[in-house]
N, CA, C and O atoms as CSV, one atom per row, in Angstrom:
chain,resi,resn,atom,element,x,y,z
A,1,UNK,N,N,-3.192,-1.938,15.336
A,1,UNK,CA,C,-1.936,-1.734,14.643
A,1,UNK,C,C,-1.447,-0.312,14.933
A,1,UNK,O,O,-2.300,0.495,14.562
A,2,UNK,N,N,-0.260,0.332,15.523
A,2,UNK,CA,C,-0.058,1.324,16.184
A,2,UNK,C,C,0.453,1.736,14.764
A,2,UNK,O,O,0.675,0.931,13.860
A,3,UNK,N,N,0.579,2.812,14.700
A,3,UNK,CA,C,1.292,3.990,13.414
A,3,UNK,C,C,2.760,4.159,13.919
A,3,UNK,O,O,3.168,5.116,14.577
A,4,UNK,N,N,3.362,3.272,13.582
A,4,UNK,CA,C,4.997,3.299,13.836
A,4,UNK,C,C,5.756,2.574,12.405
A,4,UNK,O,O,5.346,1.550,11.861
A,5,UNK,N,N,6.507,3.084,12.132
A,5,UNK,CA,C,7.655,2.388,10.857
A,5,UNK,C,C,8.281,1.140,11.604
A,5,UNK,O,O,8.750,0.901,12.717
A,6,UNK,N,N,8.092,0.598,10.646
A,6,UNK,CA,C,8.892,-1.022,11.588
A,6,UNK,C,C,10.446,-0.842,10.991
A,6,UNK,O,O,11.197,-1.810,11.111
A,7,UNK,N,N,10.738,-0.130,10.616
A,7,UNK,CA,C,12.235,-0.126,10.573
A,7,UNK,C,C,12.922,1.234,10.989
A,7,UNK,O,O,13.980,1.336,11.609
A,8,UNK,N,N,12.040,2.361,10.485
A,8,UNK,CA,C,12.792,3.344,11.412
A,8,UNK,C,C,12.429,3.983,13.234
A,8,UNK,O,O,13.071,4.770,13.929
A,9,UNK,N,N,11.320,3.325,13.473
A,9,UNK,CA,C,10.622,3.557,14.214
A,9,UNK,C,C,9.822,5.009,14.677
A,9,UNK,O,O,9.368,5.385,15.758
A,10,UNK,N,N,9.869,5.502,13.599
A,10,UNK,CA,C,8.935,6.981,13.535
A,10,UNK,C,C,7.558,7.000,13.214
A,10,UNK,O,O,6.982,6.415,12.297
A,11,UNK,N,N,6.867,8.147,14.549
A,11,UNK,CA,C,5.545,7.536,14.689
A,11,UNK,C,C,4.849,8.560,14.937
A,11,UNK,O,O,5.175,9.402,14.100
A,12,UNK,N,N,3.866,9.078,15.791
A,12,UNK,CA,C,2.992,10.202,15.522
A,12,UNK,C,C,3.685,11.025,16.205
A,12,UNK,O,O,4.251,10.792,17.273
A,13,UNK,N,N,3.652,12.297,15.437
A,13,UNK,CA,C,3.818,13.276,16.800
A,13,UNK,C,C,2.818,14.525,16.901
A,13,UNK,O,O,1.711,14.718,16.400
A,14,UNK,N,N,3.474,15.147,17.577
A,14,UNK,CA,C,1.837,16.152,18.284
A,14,UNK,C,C,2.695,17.364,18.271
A,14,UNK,O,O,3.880,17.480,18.585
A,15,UNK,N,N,1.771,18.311,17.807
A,15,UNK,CA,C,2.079,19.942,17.947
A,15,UNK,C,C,0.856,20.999,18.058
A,15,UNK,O,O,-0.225,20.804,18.614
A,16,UNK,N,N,1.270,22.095,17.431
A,16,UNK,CA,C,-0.009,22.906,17.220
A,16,UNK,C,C,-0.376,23.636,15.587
A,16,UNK,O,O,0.520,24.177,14.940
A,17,UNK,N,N,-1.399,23.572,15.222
A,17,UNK,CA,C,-1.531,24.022,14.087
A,17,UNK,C,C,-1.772,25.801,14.055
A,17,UNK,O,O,-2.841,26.283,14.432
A,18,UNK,N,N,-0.800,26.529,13.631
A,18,UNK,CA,C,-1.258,28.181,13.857
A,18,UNK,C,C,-1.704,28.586,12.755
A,18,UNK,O,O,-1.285,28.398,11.613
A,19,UNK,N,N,-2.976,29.415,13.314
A,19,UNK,CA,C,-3.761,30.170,12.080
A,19,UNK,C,C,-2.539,31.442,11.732
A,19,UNK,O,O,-1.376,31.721,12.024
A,20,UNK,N,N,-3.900,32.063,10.754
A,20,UNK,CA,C,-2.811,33.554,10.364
A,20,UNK,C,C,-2.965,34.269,11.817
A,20,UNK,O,O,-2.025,34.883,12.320
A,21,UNK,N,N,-4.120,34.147,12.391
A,21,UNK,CA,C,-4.520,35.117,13.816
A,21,UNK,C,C,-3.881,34.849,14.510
A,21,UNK,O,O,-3.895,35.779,15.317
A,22,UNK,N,N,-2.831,33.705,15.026
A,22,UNK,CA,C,-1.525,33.420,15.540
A,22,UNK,C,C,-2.716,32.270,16.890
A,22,UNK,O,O,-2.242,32.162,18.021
A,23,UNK,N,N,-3.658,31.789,16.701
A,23,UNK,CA,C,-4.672,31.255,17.378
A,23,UNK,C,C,-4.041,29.439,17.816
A,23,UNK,O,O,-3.782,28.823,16.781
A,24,UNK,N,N,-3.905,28.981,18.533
A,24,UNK,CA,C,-3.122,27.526,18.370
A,24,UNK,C,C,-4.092,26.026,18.582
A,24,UNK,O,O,-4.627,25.837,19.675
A,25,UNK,N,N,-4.179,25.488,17.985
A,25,UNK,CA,C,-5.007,24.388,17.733
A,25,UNK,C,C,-4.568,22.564,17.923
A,25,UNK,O,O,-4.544,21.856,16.917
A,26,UNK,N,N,-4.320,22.115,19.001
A,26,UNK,CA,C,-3.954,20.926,18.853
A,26,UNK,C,C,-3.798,19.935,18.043
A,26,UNK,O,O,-4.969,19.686,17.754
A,27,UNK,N,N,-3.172,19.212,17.488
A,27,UNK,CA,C,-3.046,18.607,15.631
A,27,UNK,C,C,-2.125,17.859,16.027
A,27,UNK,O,O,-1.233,18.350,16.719
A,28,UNK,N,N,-2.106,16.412,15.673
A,28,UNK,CA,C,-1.213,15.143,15.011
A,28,UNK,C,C,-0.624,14.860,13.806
A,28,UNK,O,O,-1.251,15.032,12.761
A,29,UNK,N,N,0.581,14.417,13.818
A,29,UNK,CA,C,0.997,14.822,12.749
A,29,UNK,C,C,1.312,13.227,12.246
A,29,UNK,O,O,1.696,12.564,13.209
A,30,UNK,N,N,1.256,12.543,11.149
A,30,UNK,CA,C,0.956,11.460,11.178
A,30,UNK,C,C,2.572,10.870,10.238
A,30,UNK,O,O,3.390,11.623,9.710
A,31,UNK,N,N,2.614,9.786,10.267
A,31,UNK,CA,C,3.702,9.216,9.291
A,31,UNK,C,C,2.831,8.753,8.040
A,31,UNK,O,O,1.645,8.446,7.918
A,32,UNK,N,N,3.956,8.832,7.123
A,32,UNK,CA,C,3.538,8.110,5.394
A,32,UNK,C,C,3.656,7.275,5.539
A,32,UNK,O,O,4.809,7.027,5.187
A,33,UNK,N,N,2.928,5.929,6.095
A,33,UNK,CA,C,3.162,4.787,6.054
A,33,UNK,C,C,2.534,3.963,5.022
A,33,UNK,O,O,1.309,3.857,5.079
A,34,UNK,N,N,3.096,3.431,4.194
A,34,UNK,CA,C,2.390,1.868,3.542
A,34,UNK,C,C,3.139,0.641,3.689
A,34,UNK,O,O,4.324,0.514,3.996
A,35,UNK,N,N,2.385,-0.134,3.457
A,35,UNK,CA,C,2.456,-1.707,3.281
A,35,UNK,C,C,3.129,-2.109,1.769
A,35,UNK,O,O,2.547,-2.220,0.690
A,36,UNK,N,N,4.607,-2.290,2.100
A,36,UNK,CA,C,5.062,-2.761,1.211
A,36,UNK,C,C,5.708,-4.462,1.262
A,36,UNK,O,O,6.036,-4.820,2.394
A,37,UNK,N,N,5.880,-5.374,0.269
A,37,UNK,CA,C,6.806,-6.232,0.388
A,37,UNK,C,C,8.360,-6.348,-0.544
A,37,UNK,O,O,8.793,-6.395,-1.696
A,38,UNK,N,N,8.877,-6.353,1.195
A,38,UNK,CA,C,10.065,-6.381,0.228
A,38,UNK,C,C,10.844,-7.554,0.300
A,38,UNK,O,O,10.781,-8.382,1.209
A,39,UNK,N,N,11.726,-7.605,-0.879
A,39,UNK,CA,C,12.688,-8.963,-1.065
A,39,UNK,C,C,13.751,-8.914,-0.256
A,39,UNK,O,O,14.269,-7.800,-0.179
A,40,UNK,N,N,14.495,-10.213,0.699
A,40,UNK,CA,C,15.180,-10.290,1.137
A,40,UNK,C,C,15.894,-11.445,-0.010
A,40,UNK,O,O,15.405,-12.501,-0.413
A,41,UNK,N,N,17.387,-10.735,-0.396
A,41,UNK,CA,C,18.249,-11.660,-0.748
A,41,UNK,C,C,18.868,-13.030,-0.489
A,41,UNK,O,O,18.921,-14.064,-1.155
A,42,UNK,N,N,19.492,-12.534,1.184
A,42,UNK,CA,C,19.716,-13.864,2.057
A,42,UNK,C,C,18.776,-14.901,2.017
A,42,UNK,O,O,18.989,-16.086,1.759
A,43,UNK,N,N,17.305,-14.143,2.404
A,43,UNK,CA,C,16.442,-15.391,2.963
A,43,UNK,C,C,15.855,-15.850,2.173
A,43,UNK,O,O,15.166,-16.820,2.488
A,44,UNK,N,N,15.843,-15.352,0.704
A,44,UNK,CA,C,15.176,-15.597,-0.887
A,44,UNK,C,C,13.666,-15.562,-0.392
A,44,UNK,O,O,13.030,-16.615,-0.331
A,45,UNK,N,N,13.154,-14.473,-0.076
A,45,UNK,CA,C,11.974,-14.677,-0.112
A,45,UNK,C,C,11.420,-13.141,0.449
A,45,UNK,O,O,12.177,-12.312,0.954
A,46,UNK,N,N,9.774,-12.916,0.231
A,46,UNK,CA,C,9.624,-11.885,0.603
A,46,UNK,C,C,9.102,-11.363,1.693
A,46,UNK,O,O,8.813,-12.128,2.613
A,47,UNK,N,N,8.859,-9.879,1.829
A,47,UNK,CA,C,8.414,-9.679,3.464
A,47,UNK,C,C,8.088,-9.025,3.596
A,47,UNK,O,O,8.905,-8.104,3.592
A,48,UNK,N,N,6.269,-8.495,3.934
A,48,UNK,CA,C,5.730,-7.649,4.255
A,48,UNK,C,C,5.823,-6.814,5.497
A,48,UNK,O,O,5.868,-7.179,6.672
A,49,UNK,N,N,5.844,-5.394,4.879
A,49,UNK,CA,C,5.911,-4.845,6.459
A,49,UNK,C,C,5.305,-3.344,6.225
A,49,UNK,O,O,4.973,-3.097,5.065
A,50,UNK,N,N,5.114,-2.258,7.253
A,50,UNK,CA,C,4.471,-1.648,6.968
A,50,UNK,C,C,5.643,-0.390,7.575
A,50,UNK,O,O,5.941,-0.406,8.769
A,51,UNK,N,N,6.192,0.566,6.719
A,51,UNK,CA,C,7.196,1.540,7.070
A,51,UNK,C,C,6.530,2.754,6.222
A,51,UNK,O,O,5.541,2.813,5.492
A,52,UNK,N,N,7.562,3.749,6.664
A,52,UNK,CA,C,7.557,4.918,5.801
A,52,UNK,C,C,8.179,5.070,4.712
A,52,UNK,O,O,9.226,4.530,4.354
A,53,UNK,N,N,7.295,6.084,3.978
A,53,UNK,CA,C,8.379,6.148,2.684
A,53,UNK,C,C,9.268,6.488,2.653
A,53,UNK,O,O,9.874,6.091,1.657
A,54,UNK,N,N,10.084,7.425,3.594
A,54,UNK,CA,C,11.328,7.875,4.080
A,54,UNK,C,C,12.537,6.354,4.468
A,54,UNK,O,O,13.653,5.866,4.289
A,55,UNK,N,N,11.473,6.241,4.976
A,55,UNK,CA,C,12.046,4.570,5.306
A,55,UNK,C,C,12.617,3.520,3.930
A,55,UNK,O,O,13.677,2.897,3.860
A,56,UNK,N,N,11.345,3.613,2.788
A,56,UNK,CA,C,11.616,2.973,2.016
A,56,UNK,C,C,12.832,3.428,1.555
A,56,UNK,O,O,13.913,2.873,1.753
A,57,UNK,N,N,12.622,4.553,0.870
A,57,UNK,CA,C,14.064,5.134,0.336
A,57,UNK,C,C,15.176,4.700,0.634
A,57,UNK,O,O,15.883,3.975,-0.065
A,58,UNK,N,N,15.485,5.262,2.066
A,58,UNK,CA,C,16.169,4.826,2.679
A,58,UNK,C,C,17.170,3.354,2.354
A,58,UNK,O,O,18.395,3.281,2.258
A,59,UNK,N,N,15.968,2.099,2.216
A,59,UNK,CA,C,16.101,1.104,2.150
A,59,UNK,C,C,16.996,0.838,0.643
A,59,UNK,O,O,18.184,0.529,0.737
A,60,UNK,N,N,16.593,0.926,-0.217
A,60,UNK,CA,C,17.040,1.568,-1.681
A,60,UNK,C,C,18.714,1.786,-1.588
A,60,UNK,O,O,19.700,1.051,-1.641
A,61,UNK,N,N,18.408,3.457,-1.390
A,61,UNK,CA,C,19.788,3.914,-0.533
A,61,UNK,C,C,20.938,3.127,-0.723
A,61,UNK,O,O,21.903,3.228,-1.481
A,62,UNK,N,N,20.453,1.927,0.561
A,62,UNK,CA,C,21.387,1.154,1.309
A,62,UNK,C,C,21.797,0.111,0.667
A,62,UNK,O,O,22.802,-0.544,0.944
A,63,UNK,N,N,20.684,-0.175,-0.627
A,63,UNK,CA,C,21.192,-1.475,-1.171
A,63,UNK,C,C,20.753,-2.826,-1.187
A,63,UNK,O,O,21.243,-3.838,-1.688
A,64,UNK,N,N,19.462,-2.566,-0.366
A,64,UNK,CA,C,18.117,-3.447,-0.586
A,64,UNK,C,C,17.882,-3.405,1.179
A,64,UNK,O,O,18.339,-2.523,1.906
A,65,UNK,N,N,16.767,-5.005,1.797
A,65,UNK,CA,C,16.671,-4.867,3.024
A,65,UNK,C,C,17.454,-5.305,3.565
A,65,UNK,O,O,17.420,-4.971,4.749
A,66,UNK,N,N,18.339,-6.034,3.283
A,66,UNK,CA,C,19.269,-7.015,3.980
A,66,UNK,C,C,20.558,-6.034,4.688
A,66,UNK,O,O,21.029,-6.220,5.811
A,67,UNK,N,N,21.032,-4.818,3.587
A,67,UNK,CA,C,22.039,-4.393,3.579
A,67,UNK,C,C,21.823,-3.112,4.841
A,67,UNK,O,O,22.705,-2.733,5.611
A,68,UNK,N,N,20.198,-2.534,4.771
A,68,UNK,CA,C,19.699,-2.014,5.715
A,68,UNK,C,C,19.679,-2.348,7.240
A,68,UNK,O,O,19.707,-1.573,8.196
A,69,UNK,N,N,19.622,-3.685,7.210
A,69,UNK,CA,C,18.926,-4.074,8.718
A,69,UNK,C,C,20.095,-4.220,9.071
A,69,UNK,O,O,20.303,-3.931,10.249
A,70,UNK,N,N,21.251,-4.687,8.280
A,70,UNK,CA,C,22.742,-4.866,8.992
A,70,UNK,C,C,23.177,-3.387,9.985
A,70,UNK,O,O,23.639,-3.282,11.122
A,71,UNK,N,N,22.803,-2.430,9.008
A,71,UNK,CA,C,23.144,-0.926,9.623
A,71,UNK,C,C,22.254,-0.914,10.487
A,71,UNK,O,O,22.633,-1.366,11.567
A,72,UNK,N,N,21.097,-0.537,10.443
A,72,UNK,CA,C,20.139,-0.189,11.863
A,72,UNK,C,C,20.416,-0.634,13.053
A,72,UNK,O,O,20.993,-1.684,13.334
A,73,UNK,N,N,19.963,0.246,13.826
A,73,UNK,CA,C,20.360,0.135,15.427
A,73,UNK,C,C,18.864,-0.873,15.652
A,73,UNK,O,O,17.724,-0.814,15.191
A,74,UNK,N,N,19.641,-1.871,16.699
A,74,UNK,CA,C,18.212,-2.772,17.405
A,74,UNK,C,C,17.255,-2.147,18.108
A,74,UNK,O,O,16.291,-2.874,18.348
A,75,UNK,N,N,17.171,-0.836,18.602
A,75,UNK,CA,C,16.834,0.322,19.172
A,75,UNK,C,C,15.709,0.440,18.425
A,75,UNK,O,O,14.606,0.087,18.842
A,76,UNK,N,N,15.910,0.930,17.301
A,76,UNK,CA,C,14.620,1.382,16.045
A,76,UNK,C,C,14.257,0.391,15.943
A,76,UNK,O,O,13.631,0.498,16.998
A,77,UNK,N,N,13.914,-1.087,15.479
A,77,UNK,CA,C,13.888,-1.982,14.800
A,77,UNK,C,C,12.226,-2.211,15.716
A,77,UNK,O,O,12.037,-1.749,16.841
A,78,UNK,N,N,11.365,-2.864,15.069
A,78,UNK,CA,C,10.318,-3.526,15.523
A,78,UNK,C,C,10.247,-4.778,15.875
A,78,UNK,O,O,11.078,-5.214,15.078
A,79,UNK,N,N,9.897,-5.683,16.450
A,79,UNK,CA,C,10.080,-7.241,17.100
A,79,UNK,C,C,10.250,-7.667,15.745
A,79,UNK,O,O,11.352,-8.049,15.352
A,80,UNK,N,N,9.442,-7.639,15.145
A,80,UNK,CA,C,9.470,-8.346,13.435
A,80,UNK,C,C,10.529,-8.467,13.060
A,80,UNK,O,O,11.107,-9.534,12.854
A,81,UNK,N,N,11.224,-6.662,12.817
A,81,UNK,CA,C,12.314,-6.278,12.142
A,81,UNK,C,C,13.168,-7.336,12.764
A,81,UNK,O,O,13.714,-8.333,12.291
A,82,UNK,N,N,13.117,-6.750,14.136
A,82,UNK,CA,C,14.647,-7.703,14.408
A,82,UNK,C,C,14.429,-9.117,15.049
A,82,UNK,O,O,14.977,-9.665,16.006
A,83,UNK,N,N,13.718,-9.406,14.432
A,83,UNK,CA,C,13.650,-11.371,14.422
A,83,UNK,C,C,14.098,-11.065,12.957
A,83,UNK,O,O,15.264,-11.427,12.800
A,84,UNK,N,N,13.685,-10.652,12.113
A,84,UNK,CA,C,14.192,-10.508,10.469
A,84,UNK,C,C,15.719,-10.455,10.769
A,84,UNK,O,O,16.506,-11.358,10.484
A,85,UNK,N,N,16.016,-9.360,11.340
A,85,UNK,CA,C,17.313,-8.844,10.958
A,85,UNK,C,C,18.447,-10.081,11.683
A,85,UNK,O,O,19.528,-10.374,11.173
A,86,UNK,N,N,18.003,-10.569,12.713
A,86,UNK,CA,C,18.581,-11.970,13.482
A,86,UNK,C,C,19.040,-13.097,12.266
A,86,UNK,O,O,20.118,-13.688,12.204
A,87,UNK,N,N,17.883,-13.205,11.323
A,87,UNK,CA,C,17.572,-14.393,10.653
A,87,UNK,C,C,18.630,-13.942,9.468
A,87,UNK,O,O,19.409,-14.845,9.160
A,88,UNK,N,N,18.747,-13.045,8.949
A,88,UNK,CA,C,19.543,-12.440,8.150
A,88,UNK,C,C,20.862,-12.279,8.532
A,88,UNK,O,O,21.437,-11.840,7.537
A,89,UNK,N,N,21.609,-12.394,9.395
A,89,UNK,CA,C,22.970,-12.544,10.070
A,89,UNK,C,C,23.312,-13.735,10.209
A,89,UNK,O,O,24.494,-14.076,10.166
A,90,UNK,N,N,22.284,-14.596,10.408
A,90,UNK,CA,C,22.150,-15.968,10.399
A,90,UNK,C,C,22.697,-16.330,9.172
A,90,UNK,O,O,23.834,-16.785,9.050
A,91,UNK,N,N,22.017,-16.164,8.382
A,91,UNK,CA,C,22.030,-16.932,6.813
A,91,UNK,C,C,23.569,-16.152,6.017
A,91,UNK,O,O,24.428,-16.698,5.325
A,92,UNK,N,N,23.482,-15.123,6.333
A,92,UNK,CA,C,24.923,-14.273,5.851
A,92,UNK,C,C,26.472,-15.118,6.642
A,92,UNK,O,O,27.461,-15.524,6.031
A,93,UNK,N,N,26.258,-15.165,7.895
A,93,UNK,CA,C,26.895,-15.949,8.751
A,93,UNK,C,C,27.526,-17.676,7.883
A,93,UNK,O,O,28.508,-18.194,7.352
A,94,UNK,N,N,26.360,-17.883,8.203
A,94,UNK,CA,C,26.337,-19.672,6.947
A,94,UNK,C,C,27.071,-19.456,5.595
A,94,UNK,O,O,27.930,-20.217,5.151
A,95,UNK,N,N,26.636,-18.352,5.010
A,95,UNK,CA,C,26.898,-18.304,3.776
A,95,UNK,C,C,28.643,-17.752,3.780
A,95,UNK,O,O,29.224,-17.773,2.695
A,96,UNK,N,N,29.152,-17.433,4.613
A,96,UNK,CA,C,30.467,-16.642,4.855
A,96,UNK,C,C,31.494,-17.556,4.860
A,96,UNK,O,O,32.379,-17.387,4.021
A,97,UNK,N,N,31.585,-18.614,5.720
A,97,UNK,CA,C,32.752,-20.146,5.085
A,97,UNK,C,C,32.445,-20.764,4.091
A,97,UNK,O,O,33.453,-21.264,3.592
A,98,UNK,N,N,31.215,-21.068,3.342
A,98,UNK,CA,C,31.413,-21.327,2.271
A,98,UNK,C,C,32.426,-20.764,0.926
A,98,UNK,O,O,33.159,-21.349,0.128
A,99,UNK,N,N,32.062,-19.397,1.130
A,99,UNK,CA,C,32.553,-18.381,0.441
A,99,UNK,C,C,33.913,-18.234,0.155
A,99,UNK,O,O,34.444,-18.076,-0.945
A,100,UNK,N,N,34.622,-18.332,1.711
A,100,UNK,CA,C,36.237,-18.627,1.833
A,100,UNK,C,C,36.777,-19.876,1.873
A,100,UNK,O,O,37.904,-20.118,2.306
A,101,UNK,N,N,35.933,-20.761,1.391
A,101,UNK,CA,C,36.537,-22.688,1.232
A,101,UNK,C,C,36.786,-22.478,-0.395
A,101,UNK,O,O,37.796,-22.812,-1.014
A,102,UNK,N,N,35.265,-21.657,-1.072
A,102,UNK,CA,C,35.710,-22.002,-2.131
A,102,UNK,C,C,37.256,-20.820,-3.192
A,102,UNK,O,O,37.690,-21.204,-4.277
C-alpha cells in the first residue's frame, strides 16, 4: 500500500533534517494519513479510503465527498477515486431529468 492520499494525491517527500551545528541528515517526511469511511450521497452508501487529514477537511469544506470529487482534477485522483468520482456523475447525471420533469 504506497503512502499517497487517494484524493489529493500527496505523498512522501524527502529533505534534510538540520541540527543546531548546521550538520544535514537525510529524513522523509511522511503524510497524515488515515482510513476513513466516508458517505457518498448520490451513491447512498459508504466508502472507505485512505487520505489525509488535510484532505479530509478539505472534503468537509466542500460539502461532503460527492461535492469534492466533482471539483478535483482527474490528475490527483487515485484509480479508486476516479472510478468513484465516474460513478458519481453517473448517478447525479440520472438524477438531473428527473429533477426538471418534475
Amino acid at each position: 500500500m504506497s503512502r499517497r492520499c487517494e484524493l489529493t494525491g500527496k505523498a512522501v517527500q524527502y529533505g534534510n533534517k538540520v541540527s543546531h551545528s548546521n550538520r544535514k541528515t537525510r529524513t522523509r517526511f511522511l503524510p497524515n494519513l488515515v482510513q476513513v469511511t466516508l458517505l457518498s450521497e448520490s451513491l447512498e452508501r459508504a466508502v472507505r479510503m485512505r487520505v489525509t487529514a488535510a484532505a479530509l477537511r478539505s472534503v468537509e469544506h466542500r460539502g461532503g465527498l460527492d461535492n469534492f470529487l466533482a471539483k478535483a482534477r482527474d490528475a490527483e485522483l487515485s484509480d479508486g477515486a476516479l472510478s468513484l468520482k465516474r460513478e458519481v456523475e453517473k448517478k447525479r447525471a440520472e438524477a438531473a431529468p428527473e429533477a426538471k420533469a418534475a
